[in-house]
C-alpha positions as CSV (number, residue, x, y, z in Angstrom):
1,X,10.2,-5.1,-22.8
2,X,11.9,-2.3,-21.2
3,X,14.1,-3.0,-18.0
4,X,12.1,-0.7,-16.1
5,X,9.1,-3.0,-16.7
6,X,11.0,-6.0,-15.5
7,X,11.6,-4.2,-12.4
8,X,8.1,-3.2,-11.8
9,X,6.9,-7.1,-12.9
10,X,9.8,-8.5,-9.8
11,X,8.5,-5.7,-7.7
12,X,4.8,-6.5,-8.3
13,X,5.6,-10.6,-7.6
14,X,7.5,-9.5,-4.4
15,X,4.4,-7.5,-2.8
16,X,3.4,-9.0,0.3
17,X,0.1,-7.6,1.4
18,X,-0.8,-7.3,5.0
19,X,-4.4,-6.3,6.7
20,X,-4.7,-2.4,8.1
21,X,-3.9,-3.9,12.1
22,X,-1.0,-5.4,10.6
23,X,0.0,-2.2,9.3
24,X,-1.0,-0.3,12.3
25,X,1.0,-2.6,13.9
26,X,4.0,-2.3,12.1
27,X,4.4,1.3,11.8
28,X,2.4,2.6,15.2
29,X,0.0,4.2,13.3
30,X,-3.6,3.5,14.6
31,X,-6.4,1.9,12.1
32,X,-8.5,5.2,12.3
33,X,-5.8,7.1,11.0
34,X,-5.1,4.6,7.3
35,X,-8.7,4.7,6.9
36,X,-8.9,8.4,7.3
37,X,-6.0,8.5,4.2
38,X,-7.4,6.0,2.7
39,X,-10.7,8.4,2.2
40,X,-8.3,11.5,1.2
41,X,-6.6,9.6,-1.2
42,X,-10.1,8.5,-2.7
43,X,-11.1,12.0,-2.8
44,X,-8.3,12.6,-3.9
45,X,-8.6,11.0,-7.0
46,X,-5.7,8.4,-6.2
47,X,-7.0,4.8,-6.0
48,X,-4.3,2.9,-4.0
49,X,-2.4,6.4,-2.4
50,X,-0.9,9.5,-2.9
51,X,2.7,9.4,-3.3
52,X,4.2,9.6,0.3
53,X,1.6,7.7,2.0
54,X,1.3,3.6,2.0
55,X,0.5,1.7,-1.4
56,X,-3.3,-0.2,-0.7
57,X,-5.5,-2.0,-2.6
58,X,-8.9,-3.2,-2.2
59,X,-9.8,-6.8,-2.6
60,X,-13.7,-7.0,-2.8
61,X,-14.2,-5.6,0.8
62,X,-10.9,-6.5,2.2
63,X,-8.7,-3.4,1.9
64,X,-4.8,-4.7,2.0
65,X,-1.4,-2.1,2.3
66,X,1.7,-3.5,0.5
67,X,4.7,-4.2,1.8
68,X,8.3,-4.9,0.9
69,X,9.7,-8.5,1.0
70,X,11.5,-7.6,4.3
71,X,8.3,-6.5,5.7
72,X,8.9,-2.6,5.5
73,X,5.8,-0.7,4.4
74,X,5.7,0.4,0.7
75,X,5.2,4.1,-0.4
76,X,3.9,5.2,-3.4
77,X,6.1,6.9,-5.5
């Protein structure tokens, strides 16, 4: 295994993931406004956001943004 496949295995174990009012929250953006990316991003064609905009994931119905372990948002690449 390649160290840039460690890194993304601690990376993955480090994710804390936070609701979209945490988010909002966090970074002053309102709820509207993630949902409304979270639609472009689906249509789109990137699942889980375009790079720039917060990494999410859905969890049945639950949709959850990522975050760093020192509670900074995390960006897709």
């Amino acid at each position: 295994m390649s160290s840039s496949s460690n890194a993304n295995q601690i990376n993955e174990v480090a994710v804390r993931w936070i609701t979209a009012a945490e988010l909002a929250r966090l970074t002053g953006l309102s709820e509207q406004t993630l949902a409304n990316w979270r639609l472009a991003d689906r249509r789109a064609g990137c699942p889980g956001g375009r790079p720039g905009y917060p990494r999410w994931r859905s969890f049945g119905r639950a949709v959850r943004y990522a975050t760093k372990p020192n509670g900074e948002p995390e960006v897709v690449a």
